[in-house]
Each structure stands twice: as C-alpha cells, then as structure tokens.
C-alpha positions in Angstrom: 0.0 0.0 0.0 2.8 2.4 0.9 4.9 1.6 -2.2 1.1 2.1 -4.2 1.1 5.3 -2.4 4.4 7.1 -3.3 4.3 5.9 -7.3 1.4 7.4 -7.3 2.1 10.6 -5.7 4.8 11.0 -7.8 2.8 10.1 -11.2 0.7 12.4 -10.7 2.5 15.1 -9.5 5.2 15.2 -12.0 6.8 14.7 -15.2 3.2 14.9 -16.0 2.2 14.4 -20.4 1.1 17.3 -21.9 -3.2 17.3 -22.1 -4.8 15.8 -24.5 -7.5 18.2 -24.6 -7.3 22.1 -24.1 -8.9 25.3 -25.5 -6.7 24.9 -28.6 -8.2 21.4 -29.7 -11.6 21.2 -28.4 -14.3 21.3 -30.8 -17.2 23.5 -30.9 -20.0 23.2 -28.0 -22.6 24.8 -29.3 -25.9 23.7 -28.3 -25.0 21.8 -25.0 -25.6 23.1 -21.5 -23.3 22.2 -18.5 -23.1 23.2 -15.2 -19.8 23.9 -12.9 -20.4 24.4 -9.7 -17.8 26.7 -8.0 -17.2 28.0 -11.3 -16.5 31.8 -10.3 -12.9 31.0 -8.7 -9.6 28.7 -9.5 -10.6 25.9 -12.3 -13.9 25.9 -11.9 -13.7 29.6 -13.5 -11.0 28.0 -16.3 -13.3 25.7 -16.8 -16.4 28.1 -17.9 -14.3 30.7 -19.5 -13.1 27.0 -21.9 -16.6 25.8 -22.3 -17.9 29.7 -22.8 -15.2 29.8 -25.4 -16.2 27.0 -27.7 -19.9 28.7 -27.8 -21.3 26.1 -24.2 -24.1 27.6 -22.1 -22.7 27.7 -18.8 -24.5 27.9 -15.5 -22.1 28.9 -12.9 -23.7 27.2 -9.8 -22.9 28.3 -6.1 -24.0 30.6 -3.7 -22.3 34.5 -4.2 -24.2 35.8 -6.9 -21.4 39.2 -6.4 -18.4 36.6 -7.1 -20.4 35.1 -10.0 -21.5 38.1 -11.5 -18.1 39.4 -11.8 -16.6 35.9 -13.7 -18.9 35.6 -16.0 -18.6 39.8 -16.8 -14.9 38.5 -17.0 -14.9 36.0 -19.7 -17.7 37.2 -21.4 -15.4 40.4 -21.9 -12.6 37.8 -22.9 -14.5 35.9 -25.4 -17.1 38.6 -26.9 -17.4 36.3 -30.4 -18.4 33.4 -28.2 -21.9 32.1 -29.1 -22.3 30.6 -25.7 -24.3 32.1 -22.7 -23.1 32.0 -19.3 -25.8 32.3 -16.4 -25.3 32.3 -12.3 -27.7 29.2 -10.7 -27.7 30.1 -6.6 -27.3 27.1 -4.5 -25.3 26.4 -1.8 -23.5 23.5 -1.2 -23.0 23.5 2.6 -27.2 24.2 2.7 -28.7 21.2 1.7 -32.1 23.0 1.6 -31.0 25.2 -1.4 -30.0 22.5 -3.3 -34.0 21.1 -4.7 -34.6 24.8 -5.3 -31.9 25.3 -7.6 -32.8 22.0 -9.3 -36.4 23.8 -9.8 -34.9 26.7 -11.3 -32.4 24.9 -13.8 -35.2 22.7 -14.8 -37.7 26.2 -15.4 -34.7 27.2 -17.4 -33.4 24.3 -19.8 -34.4 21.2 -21.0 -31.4 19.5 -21.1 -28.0 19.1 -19.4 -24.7 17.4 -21.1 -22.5 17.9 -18.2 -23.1 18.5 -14.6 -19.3 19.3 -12.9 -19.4 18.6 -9.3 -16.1 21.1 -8.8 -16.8 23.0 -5.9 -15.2 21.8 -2.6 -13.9 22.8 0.5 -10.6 22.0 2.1 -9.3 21.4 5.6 -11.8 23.4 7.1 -11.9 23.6 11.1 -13.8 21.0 12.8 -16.1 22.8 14.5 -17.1 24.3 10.9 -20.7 23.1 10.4 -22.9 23.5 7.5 -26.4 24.6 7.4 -28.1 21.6 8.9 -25.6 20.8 11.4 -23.1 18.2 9.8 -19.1 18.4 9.1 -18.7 21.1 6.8 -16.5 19.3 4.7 -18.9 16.0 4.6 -21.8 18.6 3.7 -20.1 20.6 0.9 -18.2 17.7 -0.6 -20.4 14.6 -0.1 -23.8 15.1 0.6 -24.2 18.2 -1.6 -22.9 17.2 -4.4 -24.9 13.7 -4.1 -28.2 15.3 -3.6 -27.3 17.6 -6.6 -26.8 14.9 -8.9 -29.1 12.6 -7.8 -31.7 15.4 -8.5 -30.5 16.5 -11.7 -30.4 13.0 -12.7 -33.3 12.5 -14.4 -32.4 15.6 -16.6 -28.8 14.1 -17.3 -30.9 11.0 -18.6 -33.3 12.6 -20.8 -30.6 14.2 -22.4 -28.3 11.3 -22.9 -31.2 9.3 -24.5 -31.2 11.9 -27.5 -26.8 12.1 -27.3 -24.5 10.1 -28.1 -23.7 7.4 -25.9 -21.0 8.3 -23.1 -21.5 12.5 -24.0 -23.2 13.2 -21.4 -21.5 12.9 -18.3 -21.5 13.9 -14.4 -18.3 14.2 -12.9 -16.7 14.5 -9.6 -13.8 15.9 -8.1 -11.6 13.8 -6.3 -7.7 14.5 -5.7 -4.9 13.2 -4.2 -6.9 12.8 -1.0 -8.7 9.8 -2.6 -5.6 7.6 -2.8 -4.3 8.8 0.6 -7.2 8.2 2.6 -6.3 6.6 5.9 -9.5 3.9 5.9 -9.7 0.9 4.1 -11.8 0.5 1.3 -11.8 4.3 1.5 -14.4 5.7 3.9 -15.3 4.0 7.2 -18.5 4.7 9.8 -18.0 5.5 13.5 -19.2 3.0 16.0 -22.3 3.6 16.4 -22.6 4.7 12.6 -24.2 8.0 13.6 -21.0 9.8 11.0 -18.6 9.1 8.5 -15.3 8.5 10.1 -12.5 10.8 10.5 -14.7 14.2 11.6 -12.7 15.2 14.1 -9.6 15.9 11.9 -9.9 18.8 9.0 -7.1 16.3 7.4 -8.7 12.9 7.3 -12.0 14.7 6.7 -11.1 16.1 3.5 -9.6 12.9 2.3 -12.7 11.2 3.1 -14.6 12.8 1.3 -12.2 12.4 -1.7 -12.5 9.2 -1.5 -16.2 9.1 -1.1 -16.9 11.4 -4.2 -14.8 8.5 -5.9 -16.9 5.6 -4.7 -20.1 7.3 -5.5 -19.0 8.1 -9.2 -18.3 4.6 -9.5 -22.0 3.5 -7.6 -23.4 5.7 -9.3 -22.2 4.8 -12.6 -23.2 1.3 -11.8 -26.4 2.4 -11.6 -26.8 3.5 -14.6 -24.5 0.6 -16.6 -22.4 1.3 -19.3 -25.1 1.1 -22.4 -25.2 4.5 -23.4 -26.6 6.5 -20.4 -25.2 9.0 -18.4 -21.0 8.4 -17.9 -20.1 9.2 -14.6 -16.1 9.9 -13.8 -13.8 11.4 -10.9 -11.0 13.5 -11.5 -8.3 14.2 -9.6 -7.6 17.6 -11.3 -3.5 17.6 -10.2 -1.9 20.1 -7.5 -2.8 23.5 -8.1 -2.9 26.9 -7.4 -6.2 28.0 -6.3 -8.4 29.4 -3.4 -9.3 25.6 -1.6 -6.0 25.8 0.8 -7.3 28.9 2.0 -8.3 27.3 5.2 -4.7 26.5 6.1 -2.5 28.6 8.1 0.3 30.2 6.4 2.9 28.0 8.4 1.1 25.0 8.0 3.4 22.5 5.9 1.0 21.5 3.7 1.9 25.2 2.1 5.3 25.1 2.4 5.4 22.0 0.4 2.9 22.7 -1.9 4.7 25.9 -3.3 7.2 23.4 -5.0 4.3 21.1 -6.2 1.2 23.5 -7.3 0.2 24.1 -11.1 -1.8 26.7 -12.4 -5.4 26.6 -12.0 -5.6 26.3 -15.5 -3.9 23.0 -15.9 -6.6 21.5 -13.7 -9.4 22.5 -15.7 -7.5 20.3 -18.9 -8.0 17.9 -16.5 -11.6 18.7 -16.0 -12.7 19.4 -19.9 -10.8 15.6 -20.4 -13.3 14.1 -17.9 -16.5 16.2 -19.2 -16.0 16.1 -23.0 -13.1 13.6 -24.0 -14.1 11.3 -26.8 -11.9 8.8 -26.1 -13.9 8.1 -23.0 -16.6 5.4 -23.5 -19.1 3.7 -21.2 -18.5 0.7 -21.7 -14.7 1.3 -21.2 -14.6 4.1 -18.8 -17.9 4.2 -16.5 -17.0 4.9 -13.1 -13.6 5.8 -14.1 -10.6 7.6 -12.5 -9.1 10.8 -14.3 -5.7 11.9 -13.7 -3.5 14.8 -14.4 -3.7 16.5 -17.1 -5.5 14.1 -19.1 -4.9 10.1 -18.5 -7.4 7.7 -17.7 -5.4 4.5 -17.0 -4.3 5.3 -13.2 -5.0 2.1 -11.3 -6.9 2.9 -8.4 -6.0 2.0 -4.7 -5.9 -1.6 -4.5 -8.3 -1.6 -1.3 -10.8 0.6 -2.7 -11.1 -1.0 -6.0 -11.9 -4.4 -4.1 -14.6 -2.7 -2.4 -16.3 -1.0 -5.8 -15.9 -4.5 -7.4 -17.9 -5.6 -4.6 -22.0 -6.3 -5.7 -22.8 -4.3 -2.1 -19.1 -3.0 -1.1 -18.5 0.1 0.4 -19.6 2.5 -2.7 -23.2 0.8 -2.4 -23.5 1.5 1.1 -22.2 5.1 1.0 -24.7 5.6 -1.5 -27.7 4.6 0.7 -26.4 6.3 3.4 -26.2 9.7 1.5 -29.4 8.7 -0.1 -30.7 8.6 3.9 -29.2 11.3 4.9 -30.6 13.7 2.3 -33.6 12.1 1.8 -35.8 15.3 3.3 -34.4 17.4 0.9 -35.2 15.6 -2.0 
C-alpha cells in the first residue's frame, strides 16, 4: 500500500504528459448546457471561460451571486465572439435546503444538461465548521451536496443522454490526491455507532474522506446506470494547483510550504476537468466509473483496497450511496 502510495504521488505530480485536450483542440460546444459548480474562482472559473469559449451555455452554480456576476462579466469580456451564454444558478453546497430549489430553477430554465461538474469543494476546514443543517462542513459541501445535486439533476442528465450520443453526457466528480491517501480501508469507514462518517474530528482525514467518497459514488453511481449509453459518470483528480481551496490553512502550515514546490496553475486543472467532461476517447463501456488523472490520462490504477470494495455487488460505494441517499432524503 505504501509503495502504491508514493508511485502514485509522484505520477501524478510530475513529469506529468502534456493534455490531451485544451482550449486549442476542443471542438465546438454549441448547443450543449453544462453546469460547474464553484465556477467563479480557480478551475472551476478555467473551466467556464473554456466551455464559454467554444460557444457552451454555462450555468455557474454556487451561492455569491457578487463573485459570479463578476466571472462571467470576466470572460464574457474575454471571449465577446463566443456564441455561448453563461448564467449564475444560486445554490449552496454547505445548505442542503437550497440544493431542490436550484434544481427547480435549472429545470424552469433548460431542458437539457450534457454535463453536470461537481467542482466546488472545501478543504481542511476547522472541525467545528458546520454547515447549514448541522453536519461536518467538509462531509456537507463535498459529499452530501454534491450527491443530492446529482441525484436530483439525474433524471435531466438521462433525458438528455437518450437523444446524445452514448457516453457524451456525463456527471463528474472531483476527487484528488486525498482519494488515494485516505487513511480507511476501502476508502471511507462509519464511527461505532454509525451515527458519522469516520475521520470528523480531523480537517485532514476529513477532507480525504470525502475524496474518497466522491470516488466511490462516481463509480455506484455509474453502476447504476451501466455502461449502455446512459449517463457516464467519472472522478478526477484535477493535479496540485494553485487556487483558493487551501485557503483554510495557516500560512505556516506545511502542507503550504510543500505545496509551493508542487502546485500548477489553476488552469492545468481545468484540462484535466474538460478531459473528464468532453473527451471522446472516454466510453461507457470502457470508462464508466472511471478515474481521471492529471492533465488528461485515464489508465491510473486505483487504490488496490478501494477497488476491491467498488468490485464488490454491495461493497463500500453501495453502502455510502444509501447512506447519503438517507441522509438527504428530506431534501429531495
């Protein structure tokens, strides 16, 4: 596991191949709708101004309507040929109650959705941060939020894909490094008495957590669906980068002092991003499930541990996704 640990590490933070797909080879996205939530800061911000670019109608999805406002006045004046339109969709991550709402609203507004780009996240966040109904902030942001969302946008996703082209419309989810360096087997664990994921009490082991989890429910969710032409559902780790998620971290905290030698441009993380969302090369039948890596690749072999459990009929993934399915089952 250790020795799985450190290649990886390494692979995917450097001597990285140049990506596959970037602003300067993708094809024209006219006529598709995506979402990106957290897409007014760091790569979630590359990641509309690319889309915007190539003529996509973006909905920047999270919960500052100011910050918003002032990206998509940003690219639009970057890109003022672009046929695309780029729209702000309130909703709030760390609320689980604004999260059916904004469904509602994107629904009023479009009949369709190729891509739903579970970006936003939070990172190392103090314990005692909670979100609106109570929980881990971290859990709430980048587990249960992000579930609910796609669960509820699901039947959307599968409208659409029933009129696409099998595998091009697609829901993905960030991951990171966190996923291959969480501390639990088979990648998330329960507390005793099962009343909370494992590893709360630690902003460090939280965040991997949920990392991990966002992994194993892009894979149960995938299952779900099967790989015959539905919606295609991938993690990504996007690679180390430059952006605001460390902002948590105190500025003697060695995470930062490392990471200066490590970090990317936020921009290098979207490549990794638009290869997840849009890559033809990806296939359901091939890639369902799948695991994206820096800047581009889609041939990392997943943790050893955690791949047992996905391979599992009712392994780990199946029972995260009931319990997230329980947990935001009042908001749905």
């Amino acid at each position: 596991m250790a020795l799985y640990k450190i290649r990886e590490f390494f692979w995917q933070s450097f001597f990285i191949a140049e990506p596959p797909l970037t602003e300067h080879n993708l094809w024209d996205q006219s006529g598709r709708v995506c979402i990106v939530t957290g897409g007014y800061t760091g790569v979630g911000l590359e990641v509309a101004s690319i889309l915007y670019q190539h003529n996509a109608t973006v909905y920047i999805a999270g919960r500052s309507e100011d910050k918003a406002t002032k990206a998509i006045n940003s690219i639009a004046d970057q890109f003022p040929a672009s046929g695309g339109k780029l729209y702000f969709l309130k909703v709030d991550l760390s609320d689980l109650a604004t999260i059916k709402p904004a469904v509602k609203e994107f629904e009023r507004r479009e009949s369709k959705l190729h891509w739903l780009n579970n970006n936003a996240g939070v990172m190392r966040a103090p314990t005692e941060s909670r979100g609106a109904q109570g929980m881990n902030i971290q859990f709430q942001t980048n587990i249960y939020g992000p579930f609910l969302l796609t669960k509820l946008l699901s039947p959307i996703l599968e409208r659409t894909a029933a009129n696409e082209e099998p595998g091009s419309v697609r829901a993905t989810w960030a991951g990171s490094l966190g996923t291959i360096l969480c501390p639990f087997e088979g990648g998330v664990e329960w507390t005793a008495d099962e009343a909370e994921l494992a590893g709360e009490g630690d902003p460090d082991k939280a965040y991997h957590v949920t990392k991990a989890a966002n992994y194993l429910l892009g894979v149960e969710f995938g299952k779900r669906v099967g790989d015959k032409g539905g919606v295609m559902h991938l993690t990504y780790n996007p690679g180390n980068l430059k952006t605001e998620l460390a902002r948590h971290l105190e500025p003697s905290d060695p995470v930062l002092r490392v990471a200066r030698f490590l970090v990317y441009p936020a921009r290098m993380g979207a490549y990794t991003e638009i290869y997840a969302g849009l890559s033809k090369v990806l296939s359901p039948r091939e890639n369902q499930g799948g695991w994206v890596v820096p800047w581009g690749r889609s041939t990392a072999p997943m943790r050893p541990d955690i791949k047992a459990e996905v391979e599992k009929e009712k392994g780990t993934a199946f029972r995260l996704y009931e319990w997230c399915d329980r947990i935001t089952k009042q908001w749905q």
